[in-house]
Each structure stands twice: as C-alpha cells, then as structure tokens.
VMD Tcl script that draws the C-alpha trace (Angstrom):
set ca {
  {14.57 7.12 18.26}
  {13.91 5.75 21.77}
  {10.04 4.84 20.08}
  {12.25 2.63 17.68}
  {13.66 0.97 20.06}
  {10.68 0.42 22.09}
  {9.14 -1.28 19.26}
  {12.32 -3.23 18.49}
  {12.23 -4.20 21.99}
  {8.14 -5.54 21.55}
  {8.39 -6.81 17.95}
  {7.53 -10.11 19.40}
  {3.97 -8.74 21.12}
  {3.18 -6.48 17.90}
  {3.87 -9.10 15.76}
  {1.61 -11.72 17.35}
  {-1.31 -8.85 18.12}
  {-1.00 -7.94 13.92}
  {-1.32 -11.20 13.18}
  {-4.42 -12.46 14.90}
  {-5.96 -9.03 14.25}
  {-5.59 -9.21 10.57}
  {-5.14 -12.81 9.97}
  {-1.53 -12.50 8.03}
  {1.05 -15.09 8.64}
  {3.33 -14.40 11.42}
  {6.39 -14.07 9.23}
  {4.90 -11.46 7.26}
  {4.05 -9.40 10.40}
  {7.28 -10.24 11.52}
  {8.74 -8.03 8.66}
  {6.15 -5.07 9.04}
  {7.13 -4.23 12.83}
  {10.38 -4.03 11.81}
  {9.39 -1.69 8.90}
  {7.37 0.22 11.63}
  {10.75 0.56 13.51}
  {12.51 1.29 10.72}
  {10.51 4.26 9.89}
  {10.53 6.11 13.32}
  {14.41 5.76 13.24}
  {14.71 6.96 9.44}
  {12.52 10.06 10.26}
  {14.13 10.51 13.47}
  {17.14 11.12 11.35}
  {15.83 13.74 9.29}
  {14.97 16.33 11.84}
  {17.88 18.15 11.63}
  {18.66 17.77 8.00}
  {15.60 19.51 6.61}
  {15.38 22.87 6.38}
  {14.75 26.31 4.34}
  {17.33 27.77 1.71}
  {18.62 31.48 1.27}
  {17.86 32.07 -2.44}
  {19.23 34.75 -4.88}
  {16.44 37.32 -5.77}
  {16.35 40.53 -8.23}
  {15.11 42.71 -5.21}
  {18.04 43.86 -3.31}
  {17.75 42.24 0.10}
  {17.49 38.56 1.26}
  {15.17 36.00 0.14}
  {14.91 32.99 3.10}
  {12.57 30.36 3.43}
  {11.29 28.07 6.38}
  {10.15 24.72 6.83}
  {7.18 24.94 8.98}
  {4.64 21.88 10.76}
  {1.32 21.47 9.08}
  {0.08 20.98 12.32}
  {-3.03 18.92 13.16}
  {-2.92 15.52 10.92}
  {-5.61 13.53 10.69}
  {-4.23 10.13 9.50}
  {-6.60 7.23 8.37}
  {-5.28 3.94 7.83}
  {-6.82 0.97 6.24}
  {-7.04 -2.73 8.00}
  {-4.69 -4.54 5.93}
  {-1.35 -3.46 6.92}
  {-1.90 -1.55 9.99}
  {1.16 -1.18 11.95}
  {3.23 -0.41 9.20}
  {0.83 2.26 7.76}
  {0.46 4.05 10.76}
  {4.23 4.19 10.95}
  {4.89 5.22 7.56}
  {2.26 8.46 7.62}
  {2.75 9.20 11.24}
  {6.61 9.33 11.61}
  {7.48 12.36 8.82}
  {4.50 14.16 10.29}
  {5.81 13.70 14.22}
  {9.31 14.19 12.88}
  {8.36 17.32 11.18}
  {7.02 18.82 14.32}
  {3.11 18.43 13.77}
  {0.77 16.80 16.08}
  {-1.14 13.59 14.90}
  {-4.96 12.41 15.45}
  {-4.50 8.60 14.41}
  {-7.63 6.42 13.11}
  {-6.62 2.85 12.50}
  {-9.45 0.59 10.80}
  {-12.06 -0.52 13.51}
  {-11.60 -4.43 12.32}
  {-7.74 -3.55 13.52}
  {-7.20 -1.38 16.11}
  {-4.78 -3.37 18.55}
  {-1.07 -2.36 17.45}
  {-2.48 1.18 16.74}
  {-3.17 1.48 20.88}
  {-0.01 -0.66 22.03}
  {1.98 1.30 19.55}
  {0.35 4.73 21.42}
  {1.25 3.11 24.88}
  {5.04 2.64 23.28}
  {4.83 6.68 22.48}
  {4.07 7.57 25.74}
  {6.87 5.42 27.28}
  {9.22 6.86 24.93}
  {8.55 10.56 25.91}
  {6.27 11.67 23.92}
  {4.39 14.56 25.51}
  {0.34 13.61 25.51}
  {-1.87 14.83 22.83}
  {1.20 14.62 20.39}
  {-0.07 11.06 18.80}
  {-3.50 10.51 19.54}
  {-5.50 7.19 18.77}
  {-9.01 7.65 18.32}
  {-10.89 4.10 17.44}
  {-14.12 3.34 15.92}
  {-16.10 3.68 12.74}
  {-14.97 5.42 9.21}
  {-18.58 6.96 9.51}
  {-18.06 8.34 13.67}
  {-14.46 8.64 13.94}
  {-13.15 9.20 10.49}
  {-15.83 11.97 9.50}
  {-14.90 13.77 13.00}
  {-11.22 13.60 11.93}
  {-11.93 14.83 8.00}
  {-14.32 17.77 9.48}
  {-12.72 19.31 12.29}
  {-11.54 22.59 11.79}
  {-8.40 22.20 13.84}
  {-7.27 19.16 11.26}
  {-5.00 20.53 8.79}
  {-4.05 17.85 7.20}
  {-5.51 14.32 5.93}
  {-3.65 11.42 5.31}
  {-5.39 8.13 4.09}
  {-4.86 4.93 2.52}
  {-7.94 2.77 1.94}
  {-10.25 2.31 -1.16}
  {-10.83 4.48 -3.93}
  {-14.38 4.82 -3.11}
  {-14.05 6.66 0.36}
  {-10.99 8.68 -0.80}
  {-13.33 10.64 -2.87}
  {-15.16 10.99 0.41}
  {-12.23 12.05 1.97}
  {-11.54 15.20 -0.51}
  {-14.58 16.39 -0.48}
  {-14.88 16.60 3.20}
  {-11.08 17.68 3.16}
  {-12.29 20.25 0.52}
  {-14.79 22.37 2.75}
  {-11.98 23.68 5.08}
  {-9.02 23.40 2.14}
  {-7.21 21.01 3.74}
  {-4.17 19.37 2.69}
  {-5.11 16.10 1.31}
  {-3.05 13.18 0.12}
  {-4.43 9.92 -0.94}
  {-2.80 5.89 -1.28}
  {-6.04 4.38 -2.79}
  {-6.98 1.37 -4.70}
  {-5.00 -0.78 -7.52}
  {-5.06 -3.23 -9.88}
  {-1.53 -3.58 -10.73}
  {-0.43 -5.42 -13.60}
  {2.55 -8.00 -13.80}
  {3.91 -7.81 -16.85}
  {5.82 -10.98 -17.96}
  {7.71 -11.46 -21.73}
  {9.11 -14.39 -22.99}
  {13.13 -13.75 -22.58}
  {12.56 -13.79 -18.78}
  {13.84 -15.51 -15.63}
  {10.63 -17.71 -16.38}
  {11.44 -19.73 -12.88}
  {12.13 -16.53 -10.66}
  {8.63 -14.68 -12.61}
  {6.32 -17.58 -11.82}
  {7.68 -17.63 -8.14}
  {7.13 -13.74 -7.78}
  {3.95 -14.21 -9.28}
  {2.31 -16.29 -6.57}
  {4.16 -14.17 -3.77}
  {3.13 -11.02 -5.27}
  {-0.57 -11.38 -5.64}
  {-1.02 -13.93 -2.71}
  {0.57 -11.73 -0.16}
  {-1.35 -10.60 2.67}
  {-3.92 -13.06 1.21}
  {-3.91 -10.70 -1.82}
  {-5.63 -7.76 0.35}
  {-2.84 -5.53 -1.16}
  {-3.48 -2.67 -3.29}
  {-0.08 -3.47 -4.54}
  {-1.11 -7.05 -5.44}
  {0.10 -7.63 -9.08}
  {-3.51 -9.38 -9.92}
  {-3.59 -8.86 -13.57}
  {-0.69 -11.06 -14.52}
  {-0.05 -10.22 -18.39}
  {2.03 -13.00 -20.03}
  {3.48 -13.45 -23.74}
  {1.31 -15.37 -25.72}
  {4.66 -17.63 -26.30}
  {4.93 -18.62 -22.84}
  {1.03 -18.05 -21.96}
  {0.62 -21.90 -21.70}
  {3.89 -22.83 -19.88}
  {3.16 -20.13 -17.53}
  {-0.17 -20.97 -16.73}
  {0.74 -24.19 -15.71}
  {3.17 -23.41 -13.53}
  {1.53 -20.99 -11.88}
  {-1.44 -23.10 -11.18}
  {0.76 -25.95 -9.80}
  {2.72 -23.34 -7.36}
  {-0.63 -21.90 -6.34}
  {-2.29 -25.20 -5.33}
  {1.22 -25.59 -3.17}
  {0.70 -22.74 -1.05}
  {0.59 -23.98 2.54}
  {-2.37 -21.52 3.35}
  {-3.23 -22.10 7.41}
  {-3.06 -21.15 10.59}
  {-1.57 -17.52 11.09}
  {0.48 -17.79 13.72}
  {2.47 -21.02 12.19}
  {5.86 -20.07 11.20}
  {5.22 -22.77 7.89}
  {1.97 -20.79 6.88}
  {2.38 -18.99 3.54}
  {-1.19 -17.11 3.25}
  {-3.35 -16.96 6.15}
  {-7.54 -16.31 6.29}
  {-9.49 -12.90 5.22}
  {-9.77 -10.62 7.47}
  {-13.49 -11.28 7.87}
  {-16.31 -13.50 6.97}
  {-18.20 -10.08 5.05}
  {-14.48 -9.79 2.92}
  {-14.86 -13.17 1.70}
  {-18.66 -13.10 0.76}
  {-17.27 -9.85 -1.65}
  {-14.21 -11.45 -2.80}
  {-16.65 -14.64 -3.31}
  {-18.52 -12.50 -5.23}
  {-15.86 -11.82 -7.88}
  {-15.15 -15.26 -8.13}
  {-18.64 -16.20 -9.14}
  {-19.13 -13.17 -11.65}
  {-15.30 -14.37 -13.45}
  {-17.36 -18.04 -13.96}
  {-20.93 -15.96 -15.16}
  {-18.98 -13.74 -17.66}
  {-16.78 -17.09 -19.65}
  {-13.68 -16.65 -17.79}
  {-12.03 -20.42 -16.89}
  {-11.15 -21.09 -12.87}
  {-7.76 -23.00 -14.04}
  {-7.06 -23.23 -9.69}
  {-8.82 -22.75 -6.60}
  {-12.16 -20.68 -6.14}
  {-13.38 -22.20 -2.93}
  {-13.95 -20.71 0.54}
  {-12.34 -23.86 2.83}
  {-15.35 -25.18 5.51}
  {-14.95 -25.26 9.38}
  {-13.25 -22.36 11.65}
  {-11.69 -19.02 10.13}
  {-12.48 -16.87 6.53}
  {-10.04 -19.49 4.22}
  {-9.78 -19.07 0.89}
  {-8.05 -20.86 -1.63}
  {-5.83 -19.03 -4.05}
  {-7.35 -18.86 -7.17}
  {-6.20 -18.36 -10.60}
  {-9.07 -17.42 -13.89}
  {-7.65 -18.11 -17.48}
  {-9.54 -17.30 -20.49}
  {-10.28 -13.71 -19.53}
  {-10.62 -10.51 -21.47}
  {-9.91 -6.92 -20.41}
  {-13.49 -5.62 -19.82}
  {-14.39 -8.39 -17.42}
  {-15.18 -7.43 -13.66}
  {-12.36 -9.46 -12.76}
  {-10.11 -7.54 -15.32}
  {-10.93 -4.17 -13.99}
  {-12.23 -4.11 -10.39}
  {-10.31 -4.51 -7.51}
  {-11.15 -7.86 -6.02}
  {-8.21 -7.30 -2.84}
  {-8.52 -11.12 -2.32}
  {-6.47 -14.06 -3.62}
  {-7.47 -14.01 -7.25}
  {-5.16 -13.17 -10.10}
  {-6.44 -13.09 -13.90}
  {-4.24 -14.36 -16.56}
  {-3.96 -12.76 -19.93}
  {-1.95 -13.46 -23.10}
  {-0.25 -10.50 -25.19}
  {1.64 -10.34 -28.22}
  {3.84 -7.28 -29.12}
  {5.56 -4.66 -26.57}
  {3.35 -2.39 -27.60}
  {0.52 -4.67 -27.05}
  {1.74 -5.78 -23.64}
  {1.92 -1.60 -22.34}
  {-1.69 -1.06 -23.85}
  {-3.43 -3.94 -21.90}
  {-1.42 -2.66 -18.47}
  {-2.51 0.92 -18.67}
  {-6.18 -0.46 -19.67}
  {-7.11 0.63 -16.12}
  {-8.36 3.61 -13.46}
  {-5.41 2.53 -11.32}
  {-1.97 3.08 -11.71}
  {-0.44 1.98 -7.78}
  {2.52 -0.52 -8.96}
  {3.54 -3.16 -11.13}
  {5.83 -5.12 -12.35}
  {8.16 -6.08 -15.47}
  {10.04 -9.08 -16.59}
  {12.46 -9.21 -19.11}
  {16.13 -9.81 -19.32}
  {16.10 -7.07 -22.34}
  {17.60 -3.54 -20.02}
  {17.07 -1.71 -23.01}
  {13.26 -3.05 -23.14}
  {12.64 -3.29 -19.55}
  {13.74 0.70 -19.33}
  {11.17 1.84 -22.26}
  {8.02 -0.36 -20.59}
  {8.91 1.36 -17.47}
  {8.67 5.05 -19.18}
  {5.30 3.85 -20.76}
  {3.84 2.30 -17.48}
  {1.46 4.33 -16.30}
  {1.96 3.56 -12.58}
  {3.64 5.35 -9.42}
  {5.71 2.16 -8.36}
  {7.59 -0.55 -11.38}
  {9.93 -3.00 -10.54}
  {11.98 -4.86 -13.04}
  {12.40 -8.48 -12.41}
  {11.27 -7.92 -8.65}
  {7.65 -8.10 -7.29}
  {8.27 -5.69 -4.32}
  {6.83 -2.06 -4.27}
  {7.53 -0.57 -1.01}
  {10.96 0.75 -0.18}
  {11.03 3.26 3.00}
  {14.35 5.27 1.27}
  {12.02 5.99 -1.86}
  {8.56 7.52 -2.69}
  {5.37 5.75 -2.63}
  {1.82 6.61 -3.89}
  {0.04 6.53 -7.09}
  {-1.32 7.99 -10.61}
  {-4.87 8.02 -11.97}
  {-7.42 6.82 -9.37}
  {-4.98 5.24 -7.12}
  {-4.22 8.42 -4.84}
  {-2.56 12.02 -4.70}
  {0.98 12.33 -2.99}
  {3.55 10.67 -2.01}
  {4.37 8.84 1.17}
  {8.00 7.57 2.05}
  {11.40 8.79 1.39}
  {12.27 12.45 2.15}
  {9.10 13.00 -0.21}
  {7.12 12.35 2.24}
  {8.01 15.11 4.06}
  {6.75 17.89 2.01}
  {3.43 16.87 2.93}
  {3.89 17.17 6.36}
  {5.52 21.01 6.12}
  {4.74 24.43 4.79}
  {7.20 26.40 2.95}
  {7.36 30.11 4.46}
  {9.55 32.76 1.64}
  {10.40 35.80 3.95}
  {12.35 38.75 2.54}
  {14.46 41.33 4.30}
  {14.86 44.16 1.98}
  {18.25 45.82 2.59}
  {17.98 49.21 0.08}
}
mol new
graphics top color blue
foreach p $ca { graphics top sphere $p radius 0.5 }
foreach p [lrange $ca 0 end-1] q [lrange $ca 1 end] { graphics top cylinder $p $q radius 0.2 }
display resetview
C-alpha cells in the first residue's frame, strides 16, 4: 500500500521518464502510472482474502488446503508498456508472498529502477523485488535457467515465448505467457458508425500501434466498407502525431530507428503484394523514429499485412458480408489476444462474442485491459492469465493436507 502511494506521490517523474524512454505521449503515460498504482493497492487488498478451503471428503478425517508462494519469479517484460507491465505481473506475485527477479526490456529500463528505488522506500526488505537490466540473450536466459526461478512470467513476442518454454521446460517451471496479436475489429452496419470510426483510430494508433492489443485488422460490412474507409482515412491524417511530452500529441515516435525499418518493411511488402495505401506510409524526415499512421485498403486475408504482426501504426481494411462471414475472417489467425465488436444488435453482439476466438472482446468499446478482470490469450497469443484475482493462481501452489480422525 505505502508502494502505491509512493508512486502516486511520483506519477509526475514516472510519467515523464516512460515517456521519453518509450516515446508515448505524455497523457498516455499519464494513465499507465496510475494503473501501476492501482495495481499494488488492488493486490495489497487481497492478502488477506485469499486462502485454502476445508472440503468434505469420503475418508473420515479432514481434508484442508493451503495457498502457498511460488517463490522465485522471474518476470520479463516487453518495452512497450513498461511500468504498467511490471506492475501488473509483479504485484499478485509480491502480494502472494513470493520473491521477484524483474527484467524490464533493455531499450526501457528507467521506471523499472525508479520504481525499485520506490520499493525500497516503502519497506520492502532487499532481495524481495530485484531489477536486473540488460539483454533478453544475458539477463533474460540467466532468469529462464536458474534453478532457484520457479516461476516465469513474460509478455513480449510470440517468437521468444517459445524460447521462454522451452528453457522454462528443462527445470518444469511454471510458465505463463502474454504474447503476440493481431486482433481484429469487427464493425457491422447497424453500428454507432461515428463512435466505431473514432475507436478505430484510437485503438490501433495507440502507443503508436506497438500494442499487441492493437485492433489492426479492422473488418467492416461490405455496406458501410466505403463510408468507413473514408472516414477513417480522414481521422487518421488528423492525428496530431509529435512531440511526446506535448500534452496536444495524440501518437508519438517508435521506439527506435531498427522498429521503424521493420514496421517499414511491412509497409512496403502491403504495396508489393496489390494491397492500396488509402493514408499515410511514410517515415517523417529530421529528428526522432515518426511515422505516419497508415491505413492499406484492397487487402486479402493471406497477405503479410493480414496475418503478421506489424506492432506499428498500420491497420488493414477488409470488407465482409454475412455474420458468419464476418467470425470466419476474425478467427483466420494464430492469435487470439483481443478484439472488438460493433453492433447495436445485443442478441448479435452476444453470439459473435461466443464465436470469437480471442481471450479479451469488447462490444462497442476498443479497450482490453481492465485490472478487476482477467487478461491473456488463446492460440499463439500466450498461456495464463494475468489480472483480476486470476492472476493469482499463478503466483501460488495449492497444498491438500488430510488429518485422518478414525
């Protein structure tokens, strides 16, 4: 609680070190120290809620069980939302008595070792939440391989998370995964067609689109395809994208000059495979990794920029026709993070939601992450759940111990 407080009382400091360490408008960072707050206190509050149950048995005697730390958890967490990643996976493994070995991304490491220096100043005894910086390859592999880690915790690309399991797999560690996406925003033509072209653009230009949550396969009935392909190219060449620290700035830069050569990359293999650039497409000249938002038209499902990840600002738009056509195109994928529905049909919006193959929907919202609920994915988008009094099984081990009373 007082580590809450402490970051309550800093929000201003984290907030500016997140965003010139990441490059994401002030605003935005803003939000995720207070979501980093917001998680120590909501764990804080479960540490004398959870426990173990007495449980009715054929034997005659007493079945118990116990809710016991993990212990050593070696957490990974990825560059693009660093402070409030770290918070989320390390608060329900503190608050669940464990011990934590923390690796934030070596392009980000800044609110990871302030937010340490906050620990320490809050009470925490030493060696409880360790930061250990420096390369996946160094660093990370020491974490994944140590014998004393019992437990692995990353978020980051799909590509690595396999990495991750099979390290994790030589000791039998506990292993849960928030991996890639390539969410799918799913729009029909009875919706709020003003509000769904508004949480388009904010939903797949967030964070400069590095967001595995980023609904970048935007899936709109062919009715409306047109309409809503206009608009969303006018709204996109309207985002004020600038300087981070500018409380007017809607998208800031890439997080490095590398990121945008591979995002660049997707951009030029949309144009080589017939897919239209209806907006944007160009890295901006001069200082910082700019990029604008971009929108492709005229693509089908087995282009790159269909299936692959891009984690940039680059959304494909596709037309469907039926419900059923509309569910087939969004499970077309490895992923299955989050995603969204519009419709003002409940009984509609309900049965696309059943068929989604995805961890996270929202109807007629473009949000994904709520700290009260769980969080994670299906197919190649991760194992486990993080979030919510979920996430706390992870971070425990059930013991059953019987008393026999013949």
């Amino acid at each position: 609680m007082r580590l809450s407080q402490l970051i309550r009382d800093n929000a201003d400091e984290l907030a500016k070190l997140e965003s010139r360490n990441v490059g994401k408008p002030i605003r935005d960072s803003r939000d995720e120290v207070a979501l980093a707050a917001n998680c120590f206190e909501y764990y804080a509050g479960a540490t004398n809620k959870i426990g173990g149950q007495t449980i009715p048995g054929a034997a005659p005697g007493v079945l118990m069980t116990f809710r016991e730390p993990v212990g050593v958890c070696g957490i990974i967490v990825p560059w693009n939302f660093p402070i409030a990643i770290t918070a989320w996976k390390s608060s329900p493994a503190l608050a669940m008595g464990n011990t934590v070995v923390l690796k934030p991304a070596e392009q980000t490491p800044m609110t990871a070792l302030r937010l340490a220096e906050l620990a320490l100043e809050a009470g925490m005894p030493e060696g409880v939440f360790t930061v250990l910086t420096g390369p996946g390859s160094v660093a990370g592999e020491a974490i994944l391989t140590h014998p004393l880690v019992r437990k692995l915790a990353f978020t980051g690309s799909t590509e690595i998370g396999r990495r991750v399991m099979e390290l994790g797999a030589r000791d039998i560690k506990r292993v849960s995964l928030e991996l890639g996406g390539k969410s799918a925003n799913l729009i029909f033509d009875d919706c709020d067609f003003d509000r769904a072209v508004a949480s388009a653009v904010s939903s797949s230009l967030g964070n400069a689109g590095q967001d595995c949550c980023a609904r970048s396969r935007i899936l709109v009935q062919r009715s409306i395809h047109d309409r809503f392909v206009q608009a969303l190219t006018d709204a996109f060449e309207k985002v004020i994208v600038g300087d981070p620290l500018a409380d007017a700035t809607e998208m800031g830069p890439l997080v490095t000059r590398s990121h945008r050569e591979r995002v660049m990359s997707y951009i030029d293999a949309g144009r080589a495979e017939g897919a239209t650039l209806a907006a944007g497409g160009k890295a901006r000249e001069g200082a910082g990794t700019y990029l604008d938002p971009t929108v492709f038209v005229d693509v089908k499902p087995e282009m790159k920029i269909a299936r692959e990840e891009i984690f940039g600002p680059v959304v494909a738009v596709m037309p469907f026709d039926s419900e059923e056509d509309g569910v087939r195109m969004a499970n077309d994928s490895i992923y299955g993070l989050s995603g969204s529905i519009w419709t003002r049909d409940g009984s509609r919006a309900l049965r696309v939601a059943r068929a989604f193959e995805t961890g996270n929907i929202s109807i007629n919202s473009g949000s994904s992450v709520h700290l009260e609920a769980p969080f994670g994915g299906v197919k190649q988008s991760g194992i486990g759940r993080e979030l919510g009094l979920a996430a706390l099984d992870a971070y425990t081990e059930w013991k059953t111990v019987y008393i026999d009373v013949s």
